[in-house]
KELUMBA-971399 format. One line per 2 residues: number of its first residue (from 1); their letters; for each residue x, y, z of N, C-alpha, C. Coordinates in steps of 0.02 Angstrom, whole numbers, plus 50000, padded with zeros to 5 digits. Example, Ala and Ser with C-alpha at 12.3 -4.5 7.8 and 13.67 -1.06 7.14 Angstrom:
1	as	50660:49716:50390:50615:49775:50390:50660:49835:50390; 50642:49888:50354:50684:49947:50357:50645:50002:50394
// end
This chain:
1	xx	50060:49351:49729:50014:49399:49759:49978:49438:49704; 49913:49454:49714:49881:49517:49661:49928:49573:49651
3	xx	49943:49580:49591:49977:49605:49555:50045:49595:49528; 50049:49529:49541:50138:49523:49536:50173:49515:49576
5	xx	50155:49525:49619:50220:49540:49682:50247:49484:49723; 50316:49471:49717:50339:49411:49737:50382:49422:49788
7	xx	50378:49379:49838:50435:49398:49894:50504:49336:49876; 50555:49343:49891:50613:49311:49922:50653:49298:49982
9	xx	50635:49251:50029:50682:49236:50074:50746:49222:50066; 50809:49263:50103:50879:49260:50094:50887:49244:50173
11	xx	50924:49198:50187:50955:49184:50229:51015:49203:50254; 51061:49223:50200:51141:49214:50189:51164:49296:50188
13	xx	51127:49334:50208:51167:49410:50241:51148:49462:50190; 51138:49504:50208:51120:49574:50152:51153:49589:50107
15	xx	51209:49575:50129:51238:49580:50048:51194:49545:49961; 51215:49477:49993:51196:49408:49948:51100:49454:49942
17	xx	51070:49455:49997:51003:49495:49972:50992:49564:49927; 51042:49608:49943:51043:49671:49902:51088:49637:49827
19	xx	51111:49600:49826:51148:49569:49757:51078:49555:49697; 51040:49498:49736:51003:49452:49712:50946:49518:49699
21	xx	50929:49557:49741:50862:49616:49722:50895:49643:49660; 50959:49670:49653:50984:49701:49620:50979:49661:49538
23	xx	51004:49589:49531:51001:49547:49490:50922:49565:49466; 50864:49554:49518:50800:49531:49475:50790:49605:49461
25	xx	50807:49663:49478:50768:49724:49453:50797:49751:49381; 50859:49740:49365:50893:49754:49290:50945:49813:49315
27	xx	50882:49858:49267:50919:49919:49279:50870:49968:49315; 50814:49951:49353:50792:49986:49402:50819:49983:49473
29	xx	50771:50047:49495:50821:50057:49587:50806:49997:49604; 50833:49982:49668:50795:49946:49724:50774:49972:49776
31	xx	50726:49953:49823:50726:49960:49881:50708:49926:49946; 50746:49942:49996:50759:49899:50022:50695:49923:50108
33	xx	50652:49874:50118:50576:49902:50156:50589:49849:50233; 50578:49882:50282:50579:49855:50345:50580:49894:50397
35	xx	50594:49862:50471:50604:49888:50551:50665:49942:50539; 50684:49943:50592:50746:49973:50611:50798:49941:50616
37	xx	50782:49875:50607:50839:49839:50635:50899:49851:50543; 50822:49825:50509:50854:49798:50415:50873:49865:50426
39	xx	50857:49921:50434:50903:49993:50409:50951:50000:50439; 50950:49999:50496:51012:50005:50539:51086:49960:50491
41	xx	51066:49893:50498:51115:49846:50460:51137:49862:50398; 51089:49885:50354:51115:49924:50276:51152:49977:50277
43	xx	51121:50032:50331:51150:50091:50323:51242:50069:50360; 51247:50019:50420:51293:50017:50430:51369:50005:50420
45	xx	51321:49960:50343:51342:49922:50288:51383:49973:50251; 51357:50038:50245:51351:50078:50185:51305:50069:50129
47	xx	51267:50011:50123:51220:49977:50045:51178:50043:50054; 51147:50116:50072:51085:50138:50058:51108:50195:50052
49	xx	51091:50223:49976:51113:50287:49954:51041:50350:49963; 51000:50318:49981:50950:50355:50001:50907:50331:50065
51	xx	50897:50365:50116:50827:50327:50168:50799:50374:50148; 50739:50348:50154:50658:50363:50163:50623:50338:50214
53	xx	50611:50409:50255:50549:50368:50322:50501:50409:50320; 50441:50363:50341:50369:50361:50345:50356:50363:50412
55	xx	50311:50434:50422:50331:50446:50506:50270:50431:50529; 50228:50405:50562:50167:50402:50578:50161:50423:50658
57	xx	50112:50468:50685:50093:50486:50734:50050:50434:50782; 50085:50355:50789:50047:50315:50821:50104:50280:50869
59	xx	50083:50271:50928:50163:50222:50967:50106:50171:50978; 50160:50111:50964:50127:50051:50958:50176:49996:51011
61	xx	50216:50046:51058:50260:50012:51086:50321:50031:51120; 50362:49987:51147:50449:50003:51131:50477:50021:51084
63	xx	50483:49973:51027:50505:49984:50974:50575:49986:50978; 50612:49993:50920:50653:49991:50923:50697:50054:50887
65	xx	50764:50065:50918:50806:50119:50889:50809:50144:50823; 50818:50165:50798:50831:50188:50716:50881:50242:50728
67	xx	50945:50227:50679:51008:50256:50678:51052:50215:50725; 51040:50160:50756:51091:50142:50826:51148:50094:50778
69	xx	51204:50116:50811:51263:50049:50795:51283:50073:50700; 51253:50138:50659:51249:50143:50604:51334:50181:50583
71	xx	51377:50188:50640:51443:50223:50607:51413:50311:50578; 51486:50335:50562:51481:50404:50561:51448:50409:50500
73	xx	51390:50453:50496:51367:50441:50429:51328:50541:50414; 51314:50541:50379:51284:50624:50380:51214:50598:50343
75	xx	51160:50637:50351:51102:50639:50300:51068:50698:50294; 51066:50702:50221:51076:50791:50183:51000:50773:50160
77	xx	50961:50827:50211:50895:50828:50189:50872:50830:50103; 50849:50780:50090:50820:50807:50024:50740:50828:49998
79	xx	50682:50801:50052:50620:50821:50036:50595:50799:50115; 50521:50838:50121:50471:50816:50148:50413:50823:50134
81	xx	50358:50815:50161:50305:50806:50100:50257:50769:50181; 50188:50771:50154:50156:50742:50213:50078:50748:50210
83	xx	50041:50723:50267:49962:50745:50279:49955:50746:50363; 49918:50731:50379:49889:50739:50453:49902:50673:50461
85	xx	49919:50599:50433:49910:50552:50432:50000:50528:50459; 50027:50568:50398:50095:50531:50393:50153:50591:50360
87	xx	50219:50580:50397:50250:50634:50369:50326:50598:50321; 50317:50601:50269:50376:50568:50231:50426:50623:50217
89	xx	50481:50590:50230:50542:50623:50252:50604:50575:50201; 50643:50618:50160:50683:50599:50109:50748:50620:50133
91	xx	50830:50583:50139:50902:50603:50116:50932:50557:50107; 50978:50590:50078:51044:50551:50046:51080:50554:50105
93	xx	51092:50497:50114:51158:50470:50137:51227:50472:50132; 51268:50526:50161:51336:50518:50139:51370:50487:50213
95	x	51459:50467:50184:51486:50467:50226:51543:50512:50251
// end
């Protein structure tokens, strides 16, 4: 893609995918970008020491849950930040 950007299909479970991101980035973060469903599954996992959501003022639907099936978990506000457009919303994840 323009600029570099390469995707990877994993088949074989989030783990083996958060391994392999982890492998190609070194010693940078990762992060991990999707629905509700991919967060739900990480966070349930425990793999996400931070979410970040991008709130947009548009319904485009049903959609789906965010937080469902995720176990006891706490999230300790750490930022928000925003425009008329979009409201980004930062915490850490504990358990």
């Amino acid at each position: 893609m323009q600029g570099g950007t390469t995707f990877t299909f994993v088949t074989d479970g989030i783990e083996s995918a958060l391994a392999q991101a982890r492998q190609a980035a070194g010693d940078a973060n990762v992060s991990i970008a999707g629905g509700a469903q991919t967060v739900d599954q990480y966070l349930a996992a425990g793999l996400i020491d931070e979410l970040r959501l991008h709130v947009a003022p548009v319904i485009l639907g049903a959609g789906e849950r965010l937080l469902d099936g995720v176990g006891d978990l706490a999230l300790e506000p750490l930022s928000v930040s925003g425009t008329n457009l979009v409201t980004h919303l930062s915490y850490r994840v504990t358990r």
